[in-house]
C-alpha positions as CSV (number, residue, x, y, z in Angstrom):
1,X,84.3,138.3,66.4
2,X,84.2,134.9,67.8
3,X,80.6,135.6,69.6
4,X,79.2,137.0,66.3
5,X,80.1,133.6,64.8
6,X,78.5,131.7,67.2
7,X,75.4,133.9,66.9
8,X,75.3,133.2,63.2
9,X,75.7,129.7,63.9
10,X,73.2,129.7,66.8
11,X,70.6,131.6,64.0
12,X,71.0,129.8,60.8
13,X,70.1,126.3,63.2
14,X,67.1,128.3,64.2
15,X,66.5,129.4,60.5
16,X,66.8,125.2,59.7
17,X,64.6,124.2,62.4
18,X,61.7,126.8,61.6
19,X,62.4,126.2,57.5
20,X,61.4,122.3,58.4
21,X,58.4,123.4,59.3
22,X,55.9,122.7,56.4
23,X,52.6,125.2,57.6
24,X,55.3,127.9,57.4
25,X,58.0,126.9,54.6
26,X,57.5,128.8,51.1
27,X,55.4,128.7,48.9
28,X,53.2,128.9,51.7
29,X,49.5,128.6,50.5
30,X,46.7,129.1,52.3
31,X,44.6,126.9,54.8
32,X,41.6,126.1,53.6
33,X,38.5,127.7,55.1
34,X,40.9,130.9,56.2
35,X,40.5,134.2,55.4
36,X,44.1,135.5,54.2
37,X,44.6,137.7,57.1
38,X,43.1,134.5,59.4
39,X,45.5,132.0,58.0
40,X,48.5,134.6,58.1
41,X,47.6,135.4,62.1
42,X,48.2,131.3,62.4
43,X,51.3,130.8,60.3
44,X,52.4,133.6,62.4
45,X,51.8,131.9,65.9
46,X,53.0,128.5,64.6
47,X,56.3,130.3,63.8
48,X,56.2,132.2,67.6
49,X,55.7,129.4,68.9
50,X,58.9,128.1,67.1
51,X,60.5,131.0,68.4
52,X,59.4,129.6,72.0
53,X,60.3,126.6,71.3
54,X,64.6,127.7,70.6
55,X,64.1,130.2,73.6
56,X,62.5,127.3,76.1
57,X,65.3,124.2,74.7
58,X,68.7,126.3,74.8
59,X,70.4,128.7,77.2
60,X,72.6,130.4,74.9
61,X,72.7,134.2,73.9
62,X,70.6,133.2,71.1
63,X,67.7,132.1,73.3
64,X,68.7,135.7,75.0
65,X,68.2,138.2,72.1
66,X,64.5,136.3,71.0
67,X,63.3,136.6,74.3
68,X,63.9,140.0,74.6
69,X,62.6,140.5,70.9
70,X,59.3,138.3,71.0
71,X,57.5,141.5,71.7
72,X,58.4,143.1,68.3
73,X,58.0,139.6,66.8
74,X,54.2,140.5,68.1
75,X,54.5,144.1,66.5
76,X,55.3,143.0,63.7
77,X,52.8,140.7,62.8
78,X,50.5,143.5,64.2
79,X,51.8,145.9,61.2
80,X,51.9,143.5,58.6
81,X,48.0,142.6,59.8
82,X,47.4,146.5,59.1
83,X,49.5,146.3,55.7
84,X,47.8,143.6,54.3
85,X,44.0,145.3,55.5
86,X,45.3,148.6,53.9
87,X,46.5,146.0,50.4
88,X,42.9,144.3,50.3
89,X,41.1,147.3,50.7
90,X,42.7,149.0,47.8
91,X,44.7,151.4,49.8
92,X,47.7,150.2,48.3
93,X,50.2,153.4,48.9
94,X,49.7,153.0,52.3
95,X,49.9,148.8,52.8
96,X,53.5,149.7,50.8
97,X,54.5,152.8,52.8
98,X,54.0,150.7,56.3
99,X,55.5,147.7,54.8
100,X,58.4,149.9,54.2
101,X,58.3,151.9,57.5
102,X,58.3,148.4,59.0
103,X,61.1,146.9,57.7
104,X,63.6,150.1,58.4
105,X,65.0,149.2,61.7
106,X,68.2,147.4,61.7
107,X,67.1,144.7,63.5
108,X,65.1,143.4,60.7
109,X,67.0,144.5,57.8
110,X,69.8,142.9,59.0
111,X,68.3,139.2,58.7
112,X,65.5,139.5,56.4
113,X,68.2,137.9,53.7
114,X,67.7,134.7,56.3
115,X,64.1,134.6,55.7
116,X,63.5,135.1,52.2
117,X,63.7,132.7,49.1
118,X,64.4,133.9,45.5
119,X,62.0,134.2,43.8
120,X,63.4,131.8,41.0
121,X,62.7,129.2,43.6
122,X,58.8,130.1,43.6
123,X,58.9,131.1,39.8
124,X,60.6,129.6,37.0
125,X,60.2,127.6,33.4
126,X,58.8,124.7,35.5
127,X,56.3,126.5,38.0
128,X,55.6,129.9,36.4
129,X,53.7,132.9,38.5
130,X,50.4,134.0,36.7
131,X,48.6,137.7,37.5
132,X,44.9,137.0,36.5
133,X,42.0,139.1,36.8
134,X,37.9,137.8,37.7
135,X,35.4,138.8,35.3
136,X,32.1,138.0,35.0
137,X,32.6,138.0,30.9
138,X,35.0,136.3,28.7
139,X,38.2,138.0,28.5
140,X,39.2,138.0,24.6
141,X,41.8,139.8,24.5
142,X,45.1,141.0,26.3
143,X,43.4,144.6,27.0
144,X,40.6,143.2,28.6
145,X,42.8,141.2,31.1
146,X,45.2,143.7,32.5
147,X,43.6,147.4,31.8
148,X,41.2,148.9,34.1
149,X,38.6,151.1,32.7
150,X,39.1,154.7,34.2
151,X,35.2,154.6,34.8
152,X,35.8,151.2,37.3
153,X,39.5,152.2,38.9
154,X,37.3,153.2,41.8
155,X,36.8,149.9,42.4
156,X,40.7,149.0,43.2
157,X,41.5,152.6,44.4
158,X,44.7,151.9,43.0
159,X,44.9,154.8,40.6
């Protein structure tokens, strides 16, 4: 049990050092000029190279495991590239059903918990979370924000 302790140890430091990092530390916005997909293929090499970074400064089993897992770092990004296409075409079943498949194996699940935020940290009283919709006329009333017309759902392919 003692190793698993240092492991935990050795990964929350590398949690602290990448969490320091202000290009990659939620709420993470987006750079200006980007396209979404653009500025998430940066944030995602800034954080790889984080991952370098541990792998290059320590010799520890830490340094080990990334360096044998850089490559599904890689395939990861690659999937959640292909998730986020799917989201911003509309195809939103399958963005989620990929999302989903990509998560499964237990070598994610296991930390994702180290690399996520509650959401009362993003959203609260203070700094609240808004879900808006662009229109090219004024929006009078709550109907006209939120409901899509069943003539126009083509246009979100989100039925």
């Amino acid at each position: 049990m003692h190793i698993q302790q240092e492991l935990d140890e050795e990964l929350n430091n590398l949690f602290d050092t990448i969490r320091k990092k202000s290009s990659i530390r939620p709420p993470i916005e987006i750079e200006k000029n980007l396209t979404l997909i653009d500025d998430f293929a940066l944030k995602c090499s800034k954080f790889r190279g984080c991952l370098v970074d541990y792998i290059q400064e320590n010799d520890n089993r830490l340094s080990l495991r990334l360096r044998n897992r850089l490559r599904a770092v890689d395939i990861m990004q690659k999937e959640i590239v292909s998730c986020l296409e799917c989201f911003l075409s509309g195809d939103i079943k399958s963005a989620y059903d990929s999302f989903e498949s990509m998560l499964e194996p237990r070598t994610i699940s296991r930390h994702i918990e180290n690399i996520c935020i509650p959401l009362s940290d993003l959203c609260n009283e203070d700094k609240p979370l808004f879900r808006v919709r662009k229109s090219d006329t004024p929006l009078t009333s709550r109907r006209d924000m939120f409901h899509i017309p069943f003539s126009q759902r083509h246009f979100v392919r989100a039925q």
